[in-house]
C-alpha positions as CSV (number, residue, x, y, z in Angstrom):
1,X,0.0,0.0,0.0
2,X,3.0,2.3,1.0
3,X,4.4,1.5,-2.6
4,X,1.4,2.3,-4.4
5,X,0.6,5.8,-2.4
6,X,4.6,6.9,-3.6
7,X,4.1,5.7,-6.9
8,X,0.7,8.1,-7.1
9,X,3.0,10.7,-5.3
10,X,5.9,10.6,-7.6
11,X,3.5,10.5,-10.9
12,X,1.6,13.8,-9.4
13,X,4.6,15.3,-8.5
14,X,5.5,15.0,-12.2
15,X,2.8,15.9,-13.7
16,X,2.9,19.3,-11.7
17,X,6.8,19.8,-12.8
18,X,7.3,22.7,-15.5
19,X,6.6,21.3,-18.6
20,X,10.1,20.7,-20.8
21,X,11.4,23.8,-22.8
22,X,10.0,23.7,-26.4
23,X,12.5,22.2,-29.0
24,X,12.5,24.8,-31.7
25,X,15.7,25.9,-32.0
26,X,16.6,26.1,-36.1
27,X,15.5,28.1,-39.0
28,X,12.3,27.9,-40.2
29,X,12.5,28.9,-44.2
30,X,9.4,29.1,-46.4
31,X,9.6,29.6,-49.9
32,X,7.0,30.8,-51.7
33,X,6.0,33.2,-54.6
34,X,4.6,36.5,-54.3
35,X,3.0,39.4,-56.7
36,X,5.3,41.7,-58.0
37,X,4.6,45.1,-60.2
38,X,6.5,45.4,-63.4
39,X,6.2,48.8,-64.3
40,X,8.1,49.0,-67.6
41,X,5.9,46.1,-68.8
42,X,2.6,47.5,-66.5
43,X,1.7,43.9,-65.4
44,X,2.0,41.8,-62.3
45,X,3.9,38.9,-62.0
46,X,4.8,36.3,-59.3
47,X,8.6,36.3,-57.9
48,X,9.9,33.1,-55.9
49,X,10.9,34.6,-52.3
50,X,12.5,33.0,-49.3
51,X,11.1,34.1,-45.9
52,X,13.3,33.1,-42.8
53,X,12.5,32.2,-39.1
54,X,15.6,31.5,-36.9
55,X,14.7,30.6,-33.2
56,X,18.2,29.9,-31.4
57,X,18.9,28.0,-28.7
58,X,18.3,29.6,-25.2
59,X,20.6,31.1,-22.8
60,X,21.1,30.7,-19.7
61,X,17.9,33.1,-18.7
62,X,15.8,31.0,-20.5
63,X,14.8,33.6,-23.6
64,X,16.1,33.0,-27.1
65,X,17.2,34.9,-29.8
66,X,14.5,35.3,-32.5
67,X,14.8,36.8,-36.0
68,X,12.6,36.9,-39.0
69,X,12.1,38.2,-42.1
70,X,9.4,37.9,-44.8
71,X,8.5,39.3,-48.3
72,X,5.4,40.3,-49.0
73,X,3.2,41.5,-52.0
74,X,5.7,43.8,-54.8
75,X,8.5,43.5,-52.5
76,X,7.5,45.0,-49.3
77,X,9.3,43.2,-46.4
78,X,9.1,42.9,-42.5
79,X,12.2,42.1,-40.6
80,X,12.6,41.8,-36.6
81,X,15.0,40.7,-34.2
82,X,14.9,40.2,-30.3
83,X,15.1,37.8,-27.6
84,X,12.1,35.5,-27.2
85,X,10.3,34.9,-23.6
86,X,8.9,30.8,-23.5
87,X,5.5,31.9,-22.0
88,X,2.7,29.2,-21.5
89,X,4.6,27.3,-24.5
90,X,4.4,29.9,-27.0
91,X,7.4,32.6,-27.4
92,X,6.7,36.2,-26.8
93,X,9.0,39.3,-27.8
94,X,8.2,42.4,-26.8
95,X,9.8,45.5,-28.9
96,X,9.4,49.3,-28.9
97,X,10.0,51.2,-31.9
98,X,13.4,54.2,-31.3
99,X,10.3,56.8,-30.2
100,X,8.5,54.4,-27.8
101,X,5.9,53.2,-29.4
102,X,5.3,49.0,-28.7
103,X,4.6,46.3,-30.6
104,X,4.1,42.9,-28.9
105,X,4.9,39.7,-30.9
106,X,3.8,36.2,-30.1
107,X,4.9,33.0,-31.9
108,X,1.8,30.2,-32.1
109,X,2.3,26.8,-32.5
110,X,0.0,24.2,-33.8
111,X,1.1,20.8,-35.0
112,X,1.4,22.7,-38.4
113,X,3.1,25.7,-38.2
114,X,4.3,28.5,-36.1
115,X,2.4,31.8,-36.7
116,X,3.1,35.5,-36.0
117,X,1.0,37.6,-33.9
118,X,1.8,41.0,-33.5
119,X,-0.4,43.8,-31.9
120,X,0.6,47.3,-31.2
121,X,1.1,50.7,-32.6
122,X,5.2,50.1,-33.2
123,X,4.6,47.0,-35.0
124,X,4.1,48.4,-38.4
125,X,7.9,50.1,-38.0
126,X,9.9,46.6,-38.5
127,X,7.9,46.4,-41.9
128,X,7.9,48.1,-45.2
129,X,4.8,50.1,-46.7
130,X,1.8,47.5,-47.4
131,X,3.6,44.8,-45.7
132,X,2.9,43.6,-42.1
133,X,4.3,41.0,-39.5
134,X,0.5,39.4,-37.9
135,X,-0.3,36.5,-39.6
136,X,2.7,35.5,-41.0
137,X,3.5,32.1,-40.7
138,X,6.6,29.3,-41.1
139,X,6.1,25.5,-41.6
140,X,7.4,23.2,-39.6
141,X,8.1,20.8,-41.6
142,X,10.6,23.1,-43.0
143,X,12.6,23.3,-39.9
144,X,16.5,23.0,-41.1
145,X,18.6,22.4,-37.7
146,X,20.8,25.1,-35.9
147,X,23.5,26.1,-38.1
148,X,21.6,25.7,-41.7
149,X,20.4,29.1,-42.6
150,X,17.9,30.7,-44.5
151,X,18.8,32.2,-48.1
152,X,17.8,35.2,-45.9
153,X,20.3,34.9,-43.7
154,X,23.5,34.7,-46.0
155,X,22.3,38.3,-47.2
């Protein structure tokens, strides 16, 4: 009986243990194409682009460096870097543009992808004109480990 009541201790007690720190660390790159303006011809046409995630691994305060960078419709781009907060298993970056103005940035994760959410005011200062970081998204099954970079990153 003594055995069985540790046993139920020991499995509660790990149940209630912080859950593991998310295995991310990598790039995330997603190729795709986008529309892009030809003026001299006056069409549109689609361009192949490269959009990077890079989640590194964490230090010894538990956040992790974070950098993207994505192309959007006729070149317009969004690029960020920070380090990353594990909050209640999703990473969160919080930024402030050089005249104070925020932007908070959280990374979701579903079995799928890892999507960009970014609310505030500042958040429209890490991207070019018509181009914006919430809703952005990197497969996972693109993940490359640490070390492999984006096309993005050799820039």
């Amino acid at each position: 009986m003594r055995i069985l009541l540790m046993l139920v201790l020991l499995t509660a007690a790990g149940a209630m243990a912080a859950p593991p720190p998310l295995q991310l660390e990598g790039d995330y790159p997603m190729q795709r194409r986008v529309p892009i303006y030809d003026p001299e011809r006056e069409r549109w046409h689609d361009a192949r682009v490269e959009d990077c995630l890079h989640i590194g691994e964490a230090l010894a305060d538990g956040r992790r460096p974070l950098r993207l960078f994505s192309v959007q419709a006729n070149g317009h781009s969004c690029s960020l870097s920070g380090l990353a907060e594990e909050v209640a298993g999703e990473l969160s970056l919080n930024v402030a543009t050089v005249d104070g103005k925020a932007c908070a940035v959280r990374l979701r994760m579903d079995r799928r992808a890892l999507r960009v959410e970014a609310k505030g005011p500042g958040c429209w200062d890490y991207c070019g004109a018509r181009a914006h970081l919430d809703g952005i998204q990197y497969l996972r099954s693109g993940r490359r480990p640490p070390g492999a970079e984006c096309a993005a990153e050799r820039r």
